[in-house]
Backbone as numpy.savetxt, mean C-alpha at the origin, in Angstrom:
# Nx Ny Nz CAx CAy CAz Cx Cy Cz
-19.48 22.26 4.87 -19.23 21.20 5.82 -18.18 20.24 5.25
-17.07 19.70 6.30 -16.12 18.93 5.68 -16.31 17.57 5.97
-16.68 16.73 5.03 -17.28 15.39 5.46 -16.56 14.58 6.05
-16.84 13.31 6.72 -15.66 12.26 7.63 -16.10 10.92 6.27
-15.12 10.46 6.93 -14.85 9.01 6.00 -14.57 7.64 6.95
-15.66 6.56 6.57 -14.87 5.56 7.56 -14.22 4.87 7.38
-13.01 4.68 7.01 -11.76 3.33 6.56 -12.15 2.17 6.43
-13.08 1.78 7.39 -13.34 0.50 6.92 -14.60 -0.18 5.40
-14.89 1.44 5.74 -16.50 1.73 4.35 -15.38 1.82 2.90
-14.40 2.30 2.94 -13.67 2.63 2.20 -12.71 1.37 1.63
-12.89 0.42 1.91 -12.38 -0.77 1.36 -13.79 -1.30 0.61
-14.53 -0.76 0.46 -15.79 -1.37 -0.44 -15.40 -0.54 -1.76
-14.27 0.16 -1.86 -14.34 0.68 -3.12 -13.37 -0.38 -4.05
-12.11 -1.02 -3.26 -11.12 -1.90 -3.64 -11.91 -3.09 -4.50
-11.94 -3.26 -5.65 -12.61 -4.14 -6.52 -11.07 -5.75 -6.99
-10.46 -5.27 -6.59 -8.96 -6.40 -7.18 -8.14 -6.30 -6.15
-7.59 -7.19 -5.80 -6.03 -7.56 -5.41 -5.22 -6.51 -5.68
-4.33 -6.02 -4.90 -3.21 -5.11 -5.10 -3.66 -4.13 -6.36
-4.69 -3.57 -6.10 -4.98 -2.66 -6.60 -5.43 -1.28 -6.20
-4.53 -0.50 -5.28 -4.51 0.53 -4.59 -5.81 1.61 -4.79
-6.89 2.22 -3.82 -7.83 2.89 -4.29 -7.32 4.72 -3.24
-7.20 5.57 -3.77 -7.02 6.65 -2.97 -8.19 6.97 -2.29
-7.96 6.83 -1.51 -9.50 7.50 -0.78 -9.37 8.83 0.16
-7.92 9.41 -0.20 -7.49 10.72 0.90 -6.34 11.34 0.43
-6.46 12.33 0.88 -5.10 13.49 0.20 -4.67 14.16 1.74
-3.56 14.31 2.19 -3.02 15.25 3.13 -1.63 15.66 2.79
-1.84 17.17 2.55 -0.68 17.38 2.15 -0.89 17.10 0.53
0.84 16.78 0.02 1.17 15.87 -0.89 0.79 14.57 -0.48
0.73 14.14 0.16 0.78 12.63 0.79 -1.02 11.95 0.31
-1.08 11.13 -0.16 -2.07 10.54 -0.60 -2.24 9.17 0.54
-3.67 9.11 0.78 -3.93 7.67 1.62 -4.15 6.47 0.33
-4.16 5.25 0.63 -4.49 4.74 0.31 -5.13 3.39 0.50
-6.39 2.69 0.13 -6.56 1.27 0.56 -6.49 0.30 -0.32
-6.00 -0.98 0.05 -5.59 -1.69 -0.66 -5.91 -3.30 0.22
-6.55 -4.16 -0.82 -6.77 -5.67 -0.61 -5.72 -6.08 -1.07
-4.88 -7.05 -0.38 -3.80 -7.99 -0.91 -4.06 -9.10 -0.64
-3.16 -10.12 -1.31 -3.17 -11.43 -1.03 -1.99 -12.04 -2.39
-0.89 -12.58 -1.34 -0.23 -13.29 -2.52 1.45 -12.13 -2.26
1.42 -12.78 -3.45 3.38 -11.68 -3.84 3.05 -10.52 -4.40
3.57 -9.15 -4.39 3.75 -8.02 -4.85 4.45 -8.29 -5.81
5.72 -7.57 -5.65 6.59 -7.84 -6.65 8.36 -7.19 -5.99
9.75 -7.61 -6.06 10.01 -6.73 -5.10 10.82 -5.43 -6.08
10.65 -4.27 -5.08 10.89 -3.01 -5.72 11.39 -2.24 -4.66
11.95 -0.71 -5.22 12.31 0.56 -4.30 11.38 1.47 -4.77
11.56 2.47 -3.79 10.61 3.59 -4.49 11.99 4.50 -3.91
12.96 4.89 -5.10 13.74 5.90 -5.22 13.70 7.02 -4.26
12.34 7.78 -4.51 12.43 9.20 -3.71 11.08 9.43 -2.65
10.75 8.68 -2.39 10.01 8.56 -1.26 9.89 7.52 -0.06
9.72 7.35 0.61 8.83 6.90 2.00 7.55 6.30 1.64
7.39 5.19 2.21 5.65 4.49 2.07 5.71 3.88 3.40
4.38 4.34 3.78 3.85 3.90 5.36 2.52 2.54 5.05
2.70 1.79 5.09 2.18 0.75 5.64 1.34 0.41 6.94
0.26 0.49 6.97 -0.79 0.22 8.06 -2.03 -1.15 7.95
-1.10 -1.82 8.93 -2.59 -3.22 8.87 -3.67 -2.80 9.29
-4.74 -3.14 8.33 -6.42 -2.57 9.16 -6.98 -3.99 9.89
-6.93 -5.08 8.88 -7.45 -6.14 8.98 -6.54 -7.38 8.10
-6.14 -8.47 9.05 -5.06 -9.78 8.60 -3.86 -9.32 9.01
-2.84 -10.14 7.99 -1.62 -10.03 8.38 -0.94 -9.86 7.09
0.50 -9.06 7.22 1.08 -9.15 6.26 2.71 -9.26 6.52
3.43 -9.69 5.64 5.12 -10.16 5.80 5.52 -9.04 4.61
6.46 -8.42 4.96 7.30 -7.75 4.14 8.67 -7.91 4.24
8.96 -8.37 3.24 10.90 -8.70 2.81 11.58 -7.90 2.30
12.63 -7.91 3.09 13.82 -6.62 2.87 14.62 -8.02 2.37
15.69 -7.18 2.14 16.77 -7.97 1.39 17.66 -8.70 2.52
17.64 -8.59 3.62 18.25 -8.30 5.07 17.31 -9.03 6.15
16.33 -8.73 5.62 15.24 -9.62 6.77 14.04 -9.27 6.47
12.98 -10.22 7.42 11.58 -10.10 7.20 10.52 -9.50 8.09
9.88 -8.11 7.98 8.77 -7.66 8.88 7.77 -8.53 8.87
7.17 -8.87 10.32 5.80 -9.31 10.21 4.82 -8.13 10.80
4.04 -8.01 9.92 2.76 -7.37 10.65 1.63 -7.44 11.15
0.68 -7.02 11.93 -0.50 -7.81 12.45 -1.13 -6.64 12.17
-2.67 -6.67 12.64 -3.66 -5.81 12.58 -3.36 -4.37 13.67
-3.51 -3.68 13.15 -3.26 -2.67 14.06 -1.49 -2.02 14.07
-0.85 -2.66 13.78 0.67 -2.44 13.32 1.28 -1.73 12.16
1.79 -0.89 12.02 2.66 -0.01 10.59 4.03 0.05 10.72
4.29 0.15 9.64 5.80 0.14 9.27 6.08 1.01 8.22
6.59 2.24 8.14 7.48 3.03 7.61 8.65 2.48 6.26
8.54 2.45 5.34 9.88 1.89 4.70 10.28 3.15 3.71
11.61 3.40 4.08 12.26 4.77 3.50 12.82 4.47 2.18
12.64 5.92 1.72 13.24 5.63 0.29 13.88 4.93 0.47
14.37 3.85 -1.44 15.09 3.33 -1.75 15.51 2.12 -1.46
14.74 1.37 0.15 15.06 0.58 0.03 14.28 -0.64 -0.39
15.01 -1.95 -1.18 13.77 -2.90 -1.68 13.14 -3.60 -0.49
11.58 -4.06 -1.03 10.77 -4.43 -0.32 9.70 -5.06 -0.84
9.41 -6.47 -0.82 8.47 -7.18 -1.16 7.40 -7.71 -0.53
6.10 -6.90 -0.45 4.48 -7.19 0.41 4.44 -8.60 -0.12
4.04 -9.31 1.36 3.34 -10.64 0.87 2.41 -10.86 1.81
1.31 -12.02 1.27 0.14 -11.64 2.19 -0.35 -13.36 1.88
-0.29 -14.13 3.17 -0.34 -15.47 2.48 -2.40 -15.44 2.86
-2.60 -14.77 3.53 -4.57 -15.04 3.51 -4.45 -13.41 2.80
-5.77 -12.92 2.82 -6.33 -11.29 2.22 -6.03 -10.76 3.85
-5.36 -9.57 2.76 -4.95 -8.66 4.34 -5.44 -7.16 3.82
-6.29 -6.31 4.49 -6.58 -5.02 4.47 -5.59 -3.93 4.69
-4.87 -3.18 3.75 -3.98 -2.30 4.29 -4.17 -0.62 4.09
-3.81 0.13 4.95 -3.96 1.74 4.67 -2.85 2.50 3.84
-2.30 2.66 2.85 -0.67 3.30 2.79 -1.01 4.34 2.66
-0.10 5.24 2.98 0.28 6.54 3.06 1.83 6.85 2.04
1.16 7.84 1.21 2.80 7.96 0.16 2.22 8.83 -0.39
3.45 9.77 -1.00 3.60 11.20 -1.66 2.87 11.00 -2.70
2.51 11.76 -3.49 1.64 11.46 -5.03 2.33 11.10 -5.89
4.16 11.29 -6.06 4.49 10.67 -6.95 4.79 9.45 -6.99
4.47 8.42 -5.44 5.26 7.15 -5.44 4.55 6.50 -6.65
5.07 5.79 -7.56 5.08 5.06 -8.50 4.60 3.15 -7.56
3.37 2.75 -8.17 3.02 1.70 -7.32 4.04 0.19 -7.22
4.57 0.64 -8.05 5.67 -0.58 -8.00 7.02 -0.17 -8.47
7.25 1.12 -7.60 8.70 1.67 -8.22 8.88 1.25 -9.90
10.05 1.40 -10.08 10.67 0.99 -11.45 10.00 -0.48 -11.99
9.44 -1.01 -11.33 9.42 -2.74 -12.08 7.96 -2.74 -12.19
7.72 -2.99 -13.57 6.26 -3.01 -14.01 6.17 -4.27 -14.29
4.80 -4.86 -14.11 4.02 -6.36 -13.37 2.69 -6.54 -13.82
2.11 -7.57 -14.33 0.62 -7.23 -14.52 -0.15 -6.73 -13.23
0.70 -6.55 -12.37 -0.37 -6.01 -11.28 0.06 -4.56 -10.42
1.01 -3.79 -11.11 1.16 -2.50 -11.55 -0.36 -1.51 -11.88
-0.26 -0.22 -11.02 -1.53 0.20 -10.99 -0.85 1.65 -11.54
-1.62 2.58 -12.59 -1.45 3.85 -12.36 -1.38 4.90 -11.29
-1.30 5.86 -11.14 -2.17 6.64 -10.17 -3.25 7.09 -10.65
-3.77 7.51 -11.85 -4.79 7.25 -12.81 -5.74 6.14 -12.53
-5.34 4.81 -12.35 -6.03 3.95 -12.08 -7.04 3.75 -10.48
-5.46 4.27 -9.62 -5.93 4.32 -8.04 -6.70 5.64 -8.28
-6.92 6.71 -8.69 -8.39 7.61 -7.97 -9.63 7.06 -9.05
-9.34 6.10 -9.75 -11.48 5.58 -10.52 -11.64 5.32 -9.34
């Protein structure tokens, strides 16, 4: 039997701030959930794509060019390479979707830099 999962049960695993938890594999493509609140850090991710999905709050993401807002229920796609800084001025619930090798903070390491090691404990 192939079990179901409920997204929202699945943010009880998120123990920190921007600390990404995998809770799904499709494909290469790994899910992920994540509690934010506050500044990321800003970065590219070279050779991949990261999908962004609000579950619950809001979140602002800065391009170099301009600013996404997002609401609950809203995603945004950001393609390789280009920079992009999550900000989250209350706690915002998010889903991402990204290849297994995206690196959680591209090239720029931060005390709040996660392994992928770290995201499947």
């Amino acid at each position: 039997m192939i079990p179901s999962q409920n997204l929202l049960a699945a943010f009880d695993r998120v123990d920190a701030l921007w600390s990404p938890k995998v809770v799904g594999r499709v494909n290469d493509q790994l899910l992920k959930v994540a509690k934010v609140k506050g500044e990321l850090v800003w970065h590219a991710h070279a050779d991949e794509d990261e999908l962004f999905f609000i579950v619950k709050g809001r979140l602002r993401i800065e391009f170099e060019d301009h600013v996404a807002e997002l609401s609950e229920g809203d995603f945004l796609t950001i393609p390789k390479g280009v920079r992009h800084n999550p900000v989250a001025d209350e706690e915002c619930w998010i889903l991402l979707i990204e290849p297994a090798s995206t690196r959680h903070t591209g090239e720029e390491v931060t005390p709040l830099t996660r392994s992928l090691e770290e995201q499947l404990r």
